[in-house]
MARKE-934644 format. One record per atom (N, C-alpha, C): residue number from 1; residue in three letters; atom name; x, y, z. Coordinates in Angstrom, 3 decimals, always signed. Each point is the difference from the previous one (the first is absolute). Layout:
<sites>
+-----+------+------+----------+----------+----------+
! pos ! code ! site !       px !       py !       pz !
+-----+------+------+----------+----------+----------+
! NUM !  ALA !   CA !        X !        Y !        Z !
...
+-----+------+------+----------+----------+----------+
</sites>
This chain:
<sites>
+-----+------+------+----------+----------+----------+
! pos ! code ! site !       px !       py !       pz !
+-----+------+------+----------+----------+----------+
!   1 !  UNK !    N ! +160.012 ! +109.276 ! +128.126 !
!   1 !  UNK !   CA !   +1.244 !   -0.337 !   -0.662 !
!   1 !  UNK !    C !   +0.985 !   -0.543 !   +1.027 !
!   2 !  UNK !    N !   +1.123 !   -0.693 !   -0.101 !
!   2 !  UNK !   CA !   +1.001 !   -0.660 !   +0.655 !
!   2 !  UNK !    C !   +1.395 !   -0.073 !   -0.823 !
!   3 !  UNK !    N !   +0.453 !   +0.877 !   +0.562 !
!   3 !  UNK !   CA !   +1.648 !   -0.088 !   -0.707 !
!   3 !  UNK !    C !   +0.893 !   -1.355 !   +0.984 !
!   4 !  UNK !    N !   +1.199 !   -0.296 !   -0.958 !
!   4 !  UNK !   CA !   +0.552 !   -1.326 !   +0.397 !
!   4 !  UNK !    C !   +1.881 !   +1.083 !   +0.511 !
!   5 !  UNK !    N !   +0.541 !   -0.002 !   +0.341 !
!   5 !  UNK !   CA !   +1.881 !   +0.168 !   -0.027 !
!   5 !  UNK !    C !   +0.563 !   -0.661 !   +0.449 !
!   6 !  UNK !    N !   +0.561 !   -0.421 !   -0.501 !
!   6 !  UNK !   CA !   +1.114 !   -0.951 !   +0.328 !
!   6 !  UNK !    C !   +1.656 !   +0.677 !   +0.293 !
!   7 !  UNK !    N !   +0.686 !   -0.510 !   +1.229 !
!   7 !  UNK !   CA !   +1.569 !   +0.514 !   +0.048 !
!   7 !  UNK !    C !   +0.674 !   -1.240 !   +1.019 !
!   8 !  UNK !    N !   +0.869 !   +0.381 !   -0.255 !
!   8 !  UNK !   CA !   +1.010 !   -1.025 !   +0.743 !
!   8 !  UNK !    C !   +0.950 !   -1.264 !   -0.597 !
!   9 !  UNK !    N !   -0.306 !   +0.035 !   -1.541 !
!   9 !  UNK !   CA !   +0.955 !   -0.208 !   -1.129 !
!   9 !  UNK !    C !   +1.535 !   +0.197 !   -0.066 !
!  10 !  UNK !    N !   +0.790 !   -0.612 !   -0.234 !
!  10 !  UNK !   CA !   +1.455 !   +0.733 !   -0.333 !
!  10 !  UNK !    C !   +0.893 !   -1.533 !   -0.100 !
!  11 !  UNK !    N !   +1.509 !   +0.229 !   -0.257 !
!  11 !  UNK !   CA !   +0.816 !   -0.709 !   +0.120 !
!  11 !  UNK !    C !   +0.365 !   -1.035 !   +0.902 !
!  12 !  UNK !    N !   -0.257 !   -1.427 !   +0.440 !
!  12 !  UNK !   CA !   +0.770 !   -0.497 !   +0.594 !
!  12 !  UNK !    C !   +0.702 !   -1.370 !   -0.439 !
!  13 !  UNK !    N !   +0.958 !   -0.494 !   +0.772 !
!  13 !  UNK !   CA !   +0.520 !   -0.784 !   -0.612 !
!  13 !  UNK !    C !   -0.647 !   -1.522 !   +0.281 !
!  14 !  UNK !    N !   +0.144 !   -1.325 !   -0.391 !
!  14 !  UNK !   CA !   -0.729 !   -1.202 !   +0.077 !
!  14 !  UNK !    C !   +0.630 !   -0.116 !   +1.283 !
!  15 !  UNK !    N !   -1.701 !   -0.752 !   +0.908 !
!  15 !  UNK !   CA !   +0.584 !   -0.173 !   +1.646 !
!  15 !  UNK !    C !   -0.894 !   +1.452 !   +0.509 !
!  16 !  UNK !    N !   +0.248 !   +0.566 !   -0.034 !
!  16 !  UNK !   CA !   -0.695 !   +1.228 !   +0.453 !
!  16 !  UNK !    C !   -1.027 !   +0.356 !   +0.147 !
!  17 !  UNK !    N !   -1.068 !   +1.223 !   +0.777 !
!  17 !  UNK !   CA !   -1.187 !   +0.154 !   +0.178 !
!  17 !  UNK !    C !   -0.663 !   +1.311 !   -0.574 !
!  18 !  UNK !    N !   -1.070 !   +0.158 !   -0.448 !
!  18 !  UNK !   CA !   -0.684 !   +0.939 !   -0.160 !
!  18 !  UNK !    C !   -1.428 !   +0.237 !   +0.640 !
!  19 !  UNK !    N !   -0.743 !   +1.288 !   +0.416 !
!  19 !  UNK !   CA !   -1.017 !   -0.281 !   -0.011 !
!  19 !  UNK !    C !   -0.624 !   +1.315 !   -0.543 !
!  20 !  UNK !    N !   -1.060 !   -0.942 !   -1.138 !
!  20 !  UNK !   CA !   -1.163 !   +1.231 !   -0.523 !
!  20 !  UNK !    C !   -1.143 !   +0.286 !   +0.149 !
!  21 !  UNK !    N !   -0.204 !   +1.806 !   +0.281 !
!  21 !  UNK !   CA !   -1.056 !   +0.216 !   +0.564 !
!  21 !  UNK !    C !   -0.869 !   +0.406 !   -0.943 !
!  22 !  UNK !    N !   -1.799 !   -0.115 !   -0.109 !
!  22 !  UNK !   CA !   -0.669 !   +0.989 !   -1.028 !
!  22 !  UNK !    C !   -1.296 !   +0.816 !   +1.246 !
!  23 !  UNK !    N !   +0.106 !   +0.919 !   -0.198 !
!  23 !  UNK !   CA !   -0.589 !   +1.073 !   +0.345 !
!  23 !  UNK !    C !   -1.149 !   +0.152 !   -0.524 !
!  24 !  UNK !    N !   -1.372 !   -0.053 !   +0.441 !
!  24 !  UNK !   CA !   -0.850 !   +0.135 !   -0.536 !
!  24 !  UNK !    C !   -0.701 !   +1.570 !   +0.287 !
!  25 !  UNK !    N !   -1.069 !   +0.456 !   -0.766 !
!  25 !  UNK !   CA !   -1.073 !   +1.252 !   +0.211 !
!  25 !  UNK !    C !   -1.282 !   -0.815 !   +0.043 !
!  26 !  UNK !    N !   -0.550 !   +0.790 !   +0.335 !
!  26 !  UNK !   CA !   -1.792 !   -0.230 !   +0.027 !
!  26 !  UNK !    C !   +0.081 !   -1.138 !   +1.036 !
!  27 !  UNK !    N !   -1.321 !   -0.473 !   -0.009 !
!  27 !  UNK !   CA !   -0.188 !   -1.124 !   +1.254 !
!  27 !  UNK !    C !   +0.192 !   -1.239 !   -0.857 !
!  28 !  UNK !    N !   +0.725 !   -0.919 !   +0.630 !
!  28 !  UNK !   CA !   +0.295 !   -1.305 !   -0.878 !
!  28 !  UNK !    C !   -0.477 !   -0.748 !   +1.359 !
!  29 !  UNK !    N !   -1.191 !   -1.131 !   +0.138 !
!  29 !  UNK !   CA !   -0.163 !   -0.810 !   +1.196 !
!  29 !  UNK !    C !   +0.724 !   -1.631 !   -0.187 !
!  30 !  UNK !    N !   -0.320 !   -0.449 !   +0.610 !
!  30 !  UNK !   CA !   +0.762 !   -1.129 !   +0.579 !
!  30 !  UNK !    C !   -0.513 !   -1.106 !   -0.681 !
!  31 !  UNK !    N !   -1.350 !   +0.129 !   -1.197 !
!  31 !  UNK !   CA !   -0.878 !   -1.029 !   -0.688 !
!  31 !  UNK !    C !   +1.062 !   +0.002 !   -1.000 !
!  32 !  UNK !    N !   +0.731 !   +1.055 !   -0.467 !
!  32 !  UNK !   CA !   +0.039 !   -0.009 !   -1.420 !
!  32 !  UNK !    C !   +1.579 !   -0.829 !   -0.091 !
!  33 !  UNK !    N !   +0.349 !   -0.629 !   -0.426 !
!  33 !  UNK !   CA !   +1.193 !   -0.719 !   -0.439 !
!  33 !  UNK !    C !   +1.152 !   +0.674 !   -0.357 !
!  34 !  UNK !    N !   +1.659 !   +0.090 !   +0.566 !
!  34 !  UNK !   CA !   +0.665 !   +0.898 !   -0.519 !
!  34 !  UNK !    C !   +1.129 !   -0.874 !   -0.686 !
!  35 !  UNK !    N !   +0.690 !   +0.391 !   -0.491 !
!  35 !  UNK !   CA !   +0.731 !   -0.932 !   -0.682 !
!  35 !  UNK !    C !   +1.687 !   +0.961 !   -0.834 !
!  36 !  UNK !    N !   +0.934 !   -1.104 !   -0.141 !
!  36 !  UNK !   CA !   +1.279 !   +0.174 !   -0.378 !
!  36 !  UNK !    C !   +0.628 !   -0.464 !   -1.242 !
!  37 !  UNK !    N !   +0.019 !   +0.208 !   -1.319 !
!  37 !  UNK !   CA !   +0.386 !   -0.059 !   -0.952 !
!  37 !  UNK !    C !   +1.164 !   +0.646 !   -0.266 !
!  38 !  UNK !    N !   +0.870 !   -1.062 !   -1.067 !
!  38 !  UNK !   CA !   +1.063 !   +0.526 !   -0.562 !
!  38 !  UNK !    C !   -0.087 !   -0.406 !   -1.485 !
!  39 !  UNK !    N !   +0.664 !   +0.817 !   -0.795 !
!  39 !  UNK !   CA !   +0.530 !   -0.369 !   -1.786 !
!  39 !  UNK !    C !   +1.417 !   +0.242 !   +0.088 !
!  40 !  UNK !    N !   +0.948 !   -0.756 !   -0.215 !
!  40 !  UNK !   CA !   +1.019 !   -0.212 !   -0.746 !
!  40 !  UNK !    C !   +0.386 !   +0.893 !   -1.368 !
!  41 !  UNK !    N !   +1.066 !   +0.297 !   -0.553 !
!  41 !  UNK !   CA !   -0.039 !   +0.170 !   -1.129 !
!  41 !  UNK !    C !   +0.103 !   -1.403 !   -0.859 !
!  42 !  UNK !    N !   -0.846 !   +0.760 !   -1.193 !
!  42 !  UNK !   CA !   -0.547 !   -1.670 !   -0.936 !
!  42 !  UNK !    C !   -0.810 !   -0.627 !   +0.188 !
!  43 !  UNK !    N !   -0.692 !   +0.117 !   +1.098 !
!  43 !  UNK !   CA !   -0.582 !   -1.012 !   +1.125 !
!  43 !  UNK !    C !   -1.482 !   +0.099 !   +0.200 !
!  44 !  UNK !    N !   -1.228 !   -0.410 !   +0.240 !
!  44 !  UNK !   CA !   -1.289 !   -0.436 !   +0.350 !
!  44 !  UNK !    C !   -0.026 !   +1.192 !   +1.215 !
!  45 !  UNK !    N !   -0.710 !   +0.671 !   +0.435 !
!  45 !  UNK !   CA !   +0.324 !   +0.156 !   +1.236 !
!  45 !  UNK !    C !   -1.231 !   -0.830 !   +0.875 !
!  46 !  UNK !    N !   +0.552 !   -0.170 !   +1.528 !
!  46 !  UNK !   CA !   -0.295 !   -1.791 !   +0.499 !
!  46 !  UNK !    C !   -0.391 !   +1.066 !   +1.566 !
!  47 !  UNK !    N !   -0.750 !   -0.717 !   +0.502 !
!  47 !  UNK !   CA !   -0.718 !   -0.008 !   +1.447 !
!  47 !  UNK !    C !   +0.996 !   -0.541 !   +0.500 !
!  48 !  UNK !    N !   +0.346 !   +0.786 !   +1.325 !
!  48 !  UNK !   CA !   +1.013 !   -0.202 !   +0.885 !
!  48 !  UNK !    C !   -0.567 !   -0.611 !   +1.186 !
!  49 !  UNK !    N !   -1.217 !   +0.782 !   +1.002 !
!  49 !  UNK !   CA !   -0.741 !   -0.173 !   +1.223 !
!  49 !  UNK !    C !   -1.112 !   +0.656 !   -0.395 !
!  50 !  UNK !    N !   -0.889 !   -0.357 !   +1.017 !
!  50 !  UNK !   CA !   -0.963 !   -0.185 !   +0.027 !
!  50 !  UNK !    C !   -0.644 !   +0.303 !   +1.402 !
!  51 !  UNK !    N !   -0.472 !   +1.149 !   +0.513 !
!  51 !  UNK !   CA !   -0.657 !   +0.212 !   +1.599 !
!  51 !  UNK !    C !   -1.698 !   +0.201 !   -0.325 !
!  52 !  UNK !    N !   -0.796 !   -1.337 !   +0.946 !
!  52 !  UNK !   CA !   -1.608 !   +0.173 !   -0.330 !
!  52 !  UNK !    C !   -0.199 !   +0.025 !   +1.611 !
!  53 !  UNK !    N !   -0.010 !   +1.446 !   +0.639 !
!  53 !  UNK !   CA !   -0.439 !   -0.057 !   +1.707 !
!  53 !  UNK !    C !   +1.170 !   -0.834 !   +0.604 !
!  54 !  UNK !    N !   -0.087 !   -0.870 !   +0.684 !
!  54 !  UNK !   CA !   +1.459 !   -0.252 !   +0.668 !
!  54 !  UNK !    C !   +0.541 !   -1.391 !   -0.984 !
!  55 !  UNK !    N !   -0.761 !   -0.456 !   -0.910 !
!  55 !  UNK !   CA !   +0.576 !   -1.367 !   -1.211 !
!  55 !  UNK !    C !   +1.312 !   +0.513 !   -0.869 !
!  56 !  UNK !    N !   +1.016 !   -0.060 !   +0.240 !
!  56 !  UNK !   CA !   +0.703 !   +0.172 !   -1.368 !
!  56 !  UNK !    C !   +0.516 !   -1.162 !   -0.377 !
!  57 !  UNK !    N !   +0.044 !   -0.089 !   -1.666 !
!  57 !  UNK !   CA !   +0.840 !   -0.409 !   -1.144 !
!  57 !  UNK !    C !   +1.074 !   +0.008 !   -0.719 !
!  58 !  UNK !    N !   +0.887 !   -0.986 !   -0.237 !
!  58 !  UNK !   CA !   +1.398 !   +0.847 !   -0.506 !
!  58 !  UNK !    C !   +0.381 !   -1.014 !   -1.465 !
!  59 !  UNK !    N !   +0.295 !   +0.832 !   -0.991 !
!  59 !  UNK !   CA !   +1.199 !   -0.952 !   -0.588 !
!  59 !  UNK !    C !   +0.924 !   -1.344 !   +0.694 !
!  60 !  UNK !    N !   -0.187 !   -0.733 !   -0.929 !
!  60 !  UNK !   CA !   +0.788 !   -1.235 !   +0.581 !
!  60 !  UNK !    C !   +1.374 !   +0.465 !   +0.172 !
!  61 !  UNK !    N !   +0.603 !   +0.427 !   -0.800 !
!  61 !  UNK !   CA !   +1.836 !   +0.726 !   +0.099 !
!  61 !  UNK !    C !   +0.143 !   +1.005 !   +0.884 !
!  62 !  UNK !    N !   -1.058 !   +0.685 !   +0.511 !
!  62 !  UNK !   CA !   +0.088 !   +0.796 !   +0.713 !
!  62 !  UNK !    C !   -0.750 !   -0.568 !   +1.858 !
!  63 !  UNK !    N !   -0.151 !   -0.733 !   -0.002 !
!  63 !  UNK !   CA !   -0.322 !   -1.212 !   +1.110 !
!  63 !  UNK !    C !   +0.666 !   -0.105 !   +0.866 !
!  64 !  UNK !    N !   +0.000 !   +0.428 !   +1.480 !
!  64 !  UNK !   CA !   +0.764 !   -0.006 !   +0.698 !
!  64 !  UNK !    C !   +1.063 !   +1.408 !   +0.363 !
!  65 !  UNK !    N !   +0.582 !   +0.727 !   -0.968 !
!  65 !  UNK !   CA !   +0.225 !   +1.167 !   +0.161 !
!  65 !  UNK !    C !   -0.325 !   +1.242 !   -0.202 !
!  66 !  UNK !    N !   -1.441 !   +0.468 !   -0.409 !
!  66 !  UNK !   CA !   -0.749 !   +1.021 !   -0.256 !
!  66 !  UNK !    C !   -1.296 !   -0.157 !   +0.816 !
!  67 !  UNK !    N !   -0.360 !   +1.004 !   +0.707 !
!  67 !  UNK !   CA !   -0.939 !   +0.610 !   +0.899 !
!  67 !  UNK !    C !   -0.776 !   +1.094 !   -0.250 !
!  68 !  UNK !    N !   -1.091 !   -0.391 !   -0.659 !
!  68 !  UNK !   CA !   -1.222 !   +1.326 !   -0.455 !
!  68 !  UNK !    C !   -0.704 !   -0.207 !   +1.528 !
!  69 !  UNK !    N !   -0.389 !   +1.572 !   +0.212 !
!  69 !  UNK !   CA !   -0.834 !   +0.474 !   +1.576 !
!  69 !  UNK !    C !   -0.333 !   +1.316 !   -0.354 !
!  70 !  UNK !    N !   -0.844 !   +0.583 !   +0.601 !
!  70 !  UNK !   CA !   -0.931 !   +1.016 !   -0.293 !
!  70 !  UNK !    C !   +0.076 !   +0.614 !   +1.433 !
!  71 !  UNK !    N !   +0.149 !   +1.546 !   +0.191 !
!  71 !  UNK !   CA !   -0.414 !   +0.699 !   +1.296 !
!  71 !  UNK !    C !   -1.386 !   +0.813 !   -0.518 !
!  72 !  UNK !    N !   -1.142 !   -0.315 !   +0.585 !
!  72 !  UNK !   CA !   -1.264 !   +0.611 !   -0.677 !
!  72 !  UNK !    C !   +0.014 !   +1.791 !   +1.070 !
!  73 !  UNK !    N !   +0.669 !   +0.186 !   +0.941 !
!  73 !  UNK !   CA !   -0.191 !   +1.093 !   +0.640 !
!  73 !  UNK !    C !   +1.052 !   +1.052 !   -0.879 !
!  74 !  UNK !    N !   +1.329 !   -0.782 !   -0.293 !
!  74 !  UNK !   CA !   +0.744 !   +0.733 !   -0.809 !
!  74 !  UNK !    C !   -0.416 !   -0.027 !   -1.996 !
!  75 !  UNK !    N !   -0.848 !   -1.169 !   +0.015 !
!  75 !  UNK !   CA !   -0.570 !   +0.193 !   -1.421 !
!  75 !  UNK !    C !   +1.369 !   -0.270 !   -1.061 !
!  76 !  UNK !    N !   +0.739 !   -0.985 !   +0.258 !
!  76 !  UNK !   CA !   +1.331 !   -0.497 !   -0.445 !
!  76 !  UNK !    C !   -0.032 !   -1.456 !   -0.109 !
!  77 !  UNK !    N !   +0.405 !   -0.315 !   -1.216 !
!  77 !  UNK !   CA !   +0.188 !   -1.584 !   -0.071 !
!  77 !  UNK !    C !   +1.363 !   -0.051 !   -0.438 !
!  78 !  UNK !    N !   +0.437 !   -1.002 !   +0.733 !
!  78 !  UNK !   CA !   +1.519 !   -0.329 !   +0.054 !
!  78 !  UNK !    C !   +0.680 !   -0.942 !   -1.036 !
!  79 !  UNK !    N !   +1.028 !   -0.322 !   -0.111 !
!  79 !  UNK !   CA !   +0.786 !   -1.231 !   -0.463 !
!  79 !  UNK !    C !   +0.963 !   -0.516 !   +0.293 !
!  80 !  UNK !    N !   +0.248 !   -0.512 !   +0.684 !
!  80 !  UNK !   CA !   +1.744 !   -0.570 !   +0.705 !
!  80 !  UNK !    C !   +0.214 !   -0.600 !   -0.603 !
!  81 !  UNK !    N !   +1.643 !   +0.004 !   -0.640 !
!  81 !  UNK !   CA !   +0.391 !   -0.784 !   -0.641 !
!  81 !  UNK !    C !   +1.268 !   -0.260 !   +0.768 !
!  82 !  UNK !    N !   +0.330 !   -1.282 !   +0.575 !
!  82 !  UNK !   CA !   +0.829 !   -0.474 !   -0.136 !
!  82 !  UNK !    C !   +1.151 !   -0.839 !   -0.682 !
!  83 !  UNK !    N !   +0.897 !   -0.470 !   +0.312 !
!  83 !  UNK !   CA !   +1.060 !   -0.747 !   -0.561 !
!  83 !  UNK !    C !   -0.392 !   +0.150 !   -1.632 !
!  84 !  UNK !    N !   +0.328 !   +1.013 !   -0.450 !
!  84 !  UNK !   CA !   -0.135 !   +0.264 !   -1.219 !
!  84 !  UNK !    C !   +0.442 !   -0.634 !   -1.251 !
!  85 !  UNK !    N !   -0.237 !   -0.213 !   -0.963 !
!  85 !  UNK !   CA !   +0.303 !   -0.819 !   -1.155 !
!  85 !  UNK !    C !   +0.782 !   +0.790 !   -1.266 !
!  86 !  UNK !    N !   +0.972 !   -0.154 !   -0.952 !
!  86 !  UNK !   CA !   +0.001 !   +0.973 !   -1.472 !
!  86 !  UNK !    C !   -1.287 !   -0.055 !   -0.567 !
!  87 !  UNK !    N !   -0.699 !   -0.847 !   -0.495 !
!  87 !  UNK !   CA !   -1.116 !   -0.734 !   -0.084 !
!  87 !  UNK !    C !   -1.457 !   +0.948 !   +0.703 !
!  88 !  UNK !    N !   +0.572 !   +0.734 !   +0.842 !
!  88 !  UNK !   CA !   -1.758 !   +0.972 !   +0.604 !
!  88 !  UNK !    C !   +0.407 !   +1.154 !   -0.844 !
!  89 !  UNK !    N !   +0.962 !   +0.432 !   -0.830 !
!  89 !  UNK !   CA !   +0.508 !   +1.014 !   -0.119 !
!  89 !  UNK !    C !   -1.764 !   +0.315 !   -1.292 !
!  90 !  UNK !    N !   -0.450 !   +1.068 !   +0.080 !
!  90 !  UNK !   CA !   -1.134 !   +0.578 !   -0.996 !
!  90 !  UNK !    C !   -0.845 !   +1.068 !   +0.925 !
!  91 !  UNK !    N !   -0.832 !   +0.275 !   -0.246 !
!  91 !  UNK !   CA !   -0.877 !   +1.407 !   +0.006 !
!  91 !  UNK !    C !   -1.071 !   -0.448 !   +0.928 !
!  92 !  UNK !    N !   +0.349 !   +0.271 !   +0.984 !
!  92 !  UNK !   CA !   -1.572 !   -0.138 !   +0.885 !
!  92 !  UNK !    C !   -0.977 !   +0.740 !   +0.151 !
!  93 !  UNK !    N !   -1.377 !   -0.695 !   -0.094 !
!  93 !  UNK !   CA !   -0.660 !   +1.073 !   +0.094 !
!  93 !  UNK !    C !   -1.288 !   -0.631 !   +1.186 !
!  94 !  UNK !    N !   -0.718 !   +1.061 !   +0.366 !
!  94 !  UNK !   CA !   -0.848 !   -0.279 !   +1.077 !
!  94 !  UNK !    C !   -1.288 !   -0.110 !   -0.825 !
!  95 !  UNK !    N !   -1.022 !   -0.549 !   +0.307 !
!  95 !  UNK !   CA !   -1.578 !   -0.457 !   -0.487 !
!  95 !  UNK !    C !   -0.815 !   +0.290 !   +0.679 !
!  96 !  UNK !    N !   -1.331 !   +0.429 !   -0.150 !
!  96 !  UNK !   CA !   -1.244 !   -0.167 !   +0.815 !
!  96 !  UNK !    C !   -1.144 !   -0.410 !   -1.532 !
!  97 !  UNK !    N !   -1.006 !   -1.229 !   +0.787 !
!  97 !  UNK !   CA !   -0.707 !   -0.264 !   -1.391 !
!  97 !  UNK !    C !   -0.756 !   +0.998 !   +0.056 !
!  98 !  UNK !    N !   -0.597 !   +0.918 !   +0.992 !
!  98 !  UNK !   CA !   -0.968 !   +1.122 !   +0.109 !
!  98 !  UNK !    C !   +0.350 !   +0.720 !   -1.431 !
!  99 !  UNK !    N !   -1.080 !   +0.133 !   -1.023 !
!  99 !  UNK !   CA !   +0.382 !   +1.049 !   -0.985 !
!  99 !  UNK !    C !   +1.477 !   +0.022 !   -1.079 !
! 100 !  UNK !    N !   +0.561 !   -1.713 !   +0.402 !
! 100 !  UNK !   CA !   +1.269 !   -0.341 !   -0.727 !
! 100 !  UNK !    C !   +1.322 !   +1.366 !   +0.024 !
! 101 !  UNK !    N !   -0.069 !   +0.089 !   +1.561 !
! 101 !  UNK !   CA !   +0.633 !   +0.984 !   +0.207 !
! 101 !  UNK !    C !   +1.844 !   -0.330 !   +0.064 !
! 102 !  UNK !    N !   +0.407 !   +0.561 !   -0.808 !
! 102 !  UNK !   CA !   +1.580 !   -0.599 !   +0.255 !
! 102 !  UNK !    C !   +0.676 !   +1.402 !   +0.611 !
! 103 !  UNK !    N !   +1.686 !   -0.596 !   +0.651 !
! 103 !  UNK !   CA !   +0.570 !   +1.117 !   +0.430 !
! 103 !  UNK !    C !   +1.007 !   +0.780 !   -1.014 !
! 104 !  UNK !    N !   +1.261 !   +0.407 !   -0.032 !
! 104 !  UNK !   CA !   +0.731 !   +0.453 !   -1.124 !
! 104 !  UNK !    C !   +1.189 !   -0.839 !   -0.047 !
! 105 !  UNK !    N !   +0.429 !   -0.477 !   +0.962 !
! 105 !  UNK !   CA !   +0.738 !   -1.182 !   -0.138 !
! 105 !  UNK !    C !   +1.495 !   +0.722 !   +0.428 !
! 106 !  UNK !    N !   +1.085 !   -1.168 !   +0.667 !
! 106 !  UNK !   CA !   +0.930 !   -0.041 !   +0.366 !
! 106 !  UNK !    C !   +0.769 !   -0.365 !   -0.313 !
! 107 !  UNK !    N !   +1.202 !   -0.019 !   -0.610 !
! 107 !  UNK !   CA !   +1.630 !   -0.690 !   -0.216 !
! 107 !  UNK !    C !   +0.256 !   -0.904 !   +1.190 !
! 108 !  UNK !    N !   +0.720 !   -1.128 !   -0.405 !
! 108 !  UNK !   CA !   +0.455 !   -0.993 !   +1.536 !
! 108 !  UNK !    C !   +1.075 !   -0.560 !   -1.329 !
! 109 !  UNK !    N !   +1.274 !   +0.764 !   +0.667 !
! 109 !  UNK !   CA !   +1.049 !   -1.274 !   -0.961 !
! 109 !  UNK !    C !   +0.926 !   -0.607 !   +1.310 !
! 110 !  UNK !    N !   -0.169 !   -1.648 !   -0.353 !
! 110 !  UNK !   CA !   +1.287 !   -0.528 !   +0.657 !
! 110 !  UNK !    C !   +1.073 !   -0.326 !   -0.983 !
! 111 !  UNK !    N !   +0.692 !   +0.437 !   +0.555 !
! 111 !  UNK !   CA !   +1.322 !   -0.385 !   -0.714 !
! 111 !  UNK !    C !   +1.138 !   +0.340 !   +1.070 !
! 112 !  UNK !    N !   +1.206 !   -1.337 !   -0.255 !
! 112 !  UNK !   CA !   +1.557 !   +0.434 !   +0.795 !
! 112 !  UNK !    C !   +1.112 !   +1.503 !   -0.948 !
+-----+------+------+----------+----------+----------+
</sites>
């Protein structure tokens, strides 16, 4: 089994930085693909990044200021978000395709 957690969610205002961490259990290796999703309210929820071994993928809107990275000794995959948008404001959540394992997901509101 492999649990997902996610923290590092909260308030900031547009311009600003966050970064989210998910915490994994069990052994997760470096084959398996990890990944960053968010839903909106109302909304589809949409692939954010994308980490396959050292390849990552990003949303086009999110291009340039978001940074998915993985510490495999600490067993943590990251998310930097920079220069933040109103627009990122929704529910993040962390992915592994192993077993369509999702995490429980995070709050990220920007707003002034």
């Amino acid at each position: 089994q492999v649990q997902l957690v996610e923290s590092g969610g909260g308030l900031v205002q547009p311009g600003g930085t966050l970064r989210l961490s998910c915490a994994t259990s069990g052994s997760i290796f470096s084959i398996y693909a990890m990944d960053w999703y968010r839903q909106a309210p109302g909304k589809e929820r949409e692939l954010v990044a994308t980490i396959t071994g050292s390849n990552t993928n990003y949303k086009d809107s999110v291009k340039g200021r978001f940074t998915i990275s993985r510490d495999n000794a600490k067993k943590t995959v990251y998310l930097q978000m920079n220069n933040l948008k109103p627009e990122d404001t929704a529910v993040y959540y962390c992915h592994v395709g192993y077993r369509d394992t999702w995490g429980q997901g995070t709050q990220v509101t920007v707003s002034s």
